[in-house]
N, C-alpha and C positions, 0 to 999 in steps of 0.2 A: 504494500500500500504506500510507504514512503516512496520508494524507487517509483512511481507513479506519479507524485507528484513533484517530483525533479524531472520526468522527462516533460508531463504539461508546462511545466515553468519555462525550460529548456526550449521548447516549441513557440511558447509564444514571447521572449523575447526573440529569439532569431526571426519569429514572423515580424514584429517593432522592428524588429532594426532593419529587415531586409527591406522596407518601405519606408525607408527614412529618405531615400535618395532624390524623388522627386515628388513626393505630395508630402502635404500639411493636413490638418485635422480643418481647416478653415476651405478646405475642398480648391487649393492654390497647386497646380501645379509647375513648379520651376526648378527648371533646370538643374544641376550639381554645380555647370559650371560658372552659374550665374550667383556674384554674393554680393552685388551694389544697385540701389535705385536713385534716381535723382528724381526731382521734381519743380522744376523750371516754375516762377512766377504766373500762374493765371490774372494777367489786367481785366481789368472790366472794360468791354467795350460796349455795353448794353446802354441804353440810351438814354436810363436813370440810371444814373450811377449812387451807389448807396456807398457812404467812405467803410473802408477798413472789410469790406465784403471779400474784395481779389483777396485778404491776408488771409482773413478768417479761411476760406475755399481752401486756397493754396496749403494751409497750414493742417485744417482738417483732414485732407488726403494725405500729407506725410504719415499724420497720427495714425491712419488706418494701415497703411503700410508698416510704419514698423510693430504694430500691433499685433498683424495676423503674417508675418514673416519673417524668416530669420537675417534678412536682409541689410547693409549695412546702408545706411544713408549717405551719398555725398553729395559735394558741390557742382564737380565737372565730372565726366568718363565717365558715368553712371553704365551699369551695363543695361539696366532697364529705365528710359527717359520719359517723363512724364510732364507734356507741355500742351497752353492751350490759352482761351481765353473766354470769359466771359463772355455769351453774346445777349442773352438777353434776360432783365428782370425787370418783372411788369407783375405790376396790380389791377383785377379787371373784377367788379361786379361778375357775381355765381350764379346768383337766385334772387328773385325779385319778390317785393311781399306786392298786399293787394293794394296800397299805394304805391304801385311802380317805382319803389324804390329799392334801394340795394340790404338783401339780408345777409348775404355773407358776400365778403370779398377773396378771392384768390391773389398769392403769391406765388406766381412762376417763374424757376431759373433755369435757363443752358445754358448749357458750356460745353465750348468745343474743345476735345480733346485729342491730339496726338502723342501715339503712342511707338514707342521705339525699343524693340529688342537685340541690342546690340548682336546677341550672341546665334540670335535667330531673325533674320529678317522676314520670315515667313509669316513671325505676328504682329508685323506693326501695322497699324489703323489709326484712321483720323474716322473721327464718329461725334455726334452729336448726343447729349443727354442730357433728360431735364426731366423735371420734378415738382409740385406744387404744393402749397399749403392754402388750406381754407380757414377761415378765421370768421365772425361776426362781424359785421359792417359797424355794429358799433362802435367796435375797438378802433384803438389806432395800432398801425404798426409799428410801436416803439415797447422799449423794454421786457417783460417776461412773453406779450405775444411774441416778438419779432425774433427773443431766443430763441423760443419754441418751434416757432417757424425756421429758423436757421438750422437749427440744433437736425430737427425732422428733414428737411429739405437736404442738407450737407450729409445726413445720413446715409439717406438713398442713393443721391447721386456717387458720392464716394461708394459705396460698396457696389453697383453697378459698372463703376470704372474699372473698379479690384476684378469684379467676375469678368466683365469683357478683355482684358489684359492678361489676367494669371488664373483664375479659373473655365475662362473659355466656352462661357457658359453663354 
């Protein structure tokens, strides 16, 4: 019965470790021989520009990257490059009450993104993504909405970028 359970043990680190080489538990798969990402400045070129939005994006994405990889971050010669830029953020009335006015308003962002693997140029893409938050017309968009709204909106788009890049999804 011991000898039993040294060989299950046995079994399933050598299964761990024999899939260590190219997937993650975050469903990423990259390369062995890839161990650096960069991530290039997103400007805002959308037509309301909201200040400190390009940081906050730009910054959001690093965080998800070294989150869900073992990847080192740098500044130049990244072996996977990640660049692009704001195109558009707009607020637009949702839904109308019975005085034809606005009951919720929508917060939509894209951003274009190209993506560059050094090590494989077979996945690099330029692709558009984007994402919305709805809110009540009453509010405005400042403070815990506009969090909220940022925090949700930067969620999706980031992790849409991660799957279209390194989970290929």
């Amino acid at each position: 019965m011991r000898f039993l359970k040294y060989i299950v043990l046995l079994v399933i680190v050598v299964s761990i470790n024999g899939c260590a080489g190219g997937y993650s538990f975050t469903g990423a798969s990259i390369s062995s021989d890839v161990k650096s990402f960069q991530v290039n400045f997103f400007q805002n070129n959308a037509l309301l520009v909201e200040p400190g939005l390009d940081r906050d994006f730009t910054n959001s994405l690093i965080d998800l990257l070294l989150n869900q990889t073992n990847l080192d971050l740098v500044k130049s010669n990244g072996h996977l490059i990640y660049e692009g830029e704001i195109t558009e953020y707009r607020i637009s009335p949702t839904t109308a009450t019975a005085e034809i006015t606005a009951a919720q308003n929508r917060l939509t962002m894209t951003v274009n993104v190209r993506f560059f693997n050094m090590k494989n140029e077979e996945d690099n893409f330029e692709q558009r993504f984007s994402f919305f938050y709805d809110y009540p017309a009453s509010a405005q968009l400042t403070g815990a909405v506009r969090a909220a709204a940022y925090e949700e909106i930067f969620e999706r788009l980031t992790q849409d970028i991660f799957n279209a890049s390194l989970a290929k999804w």
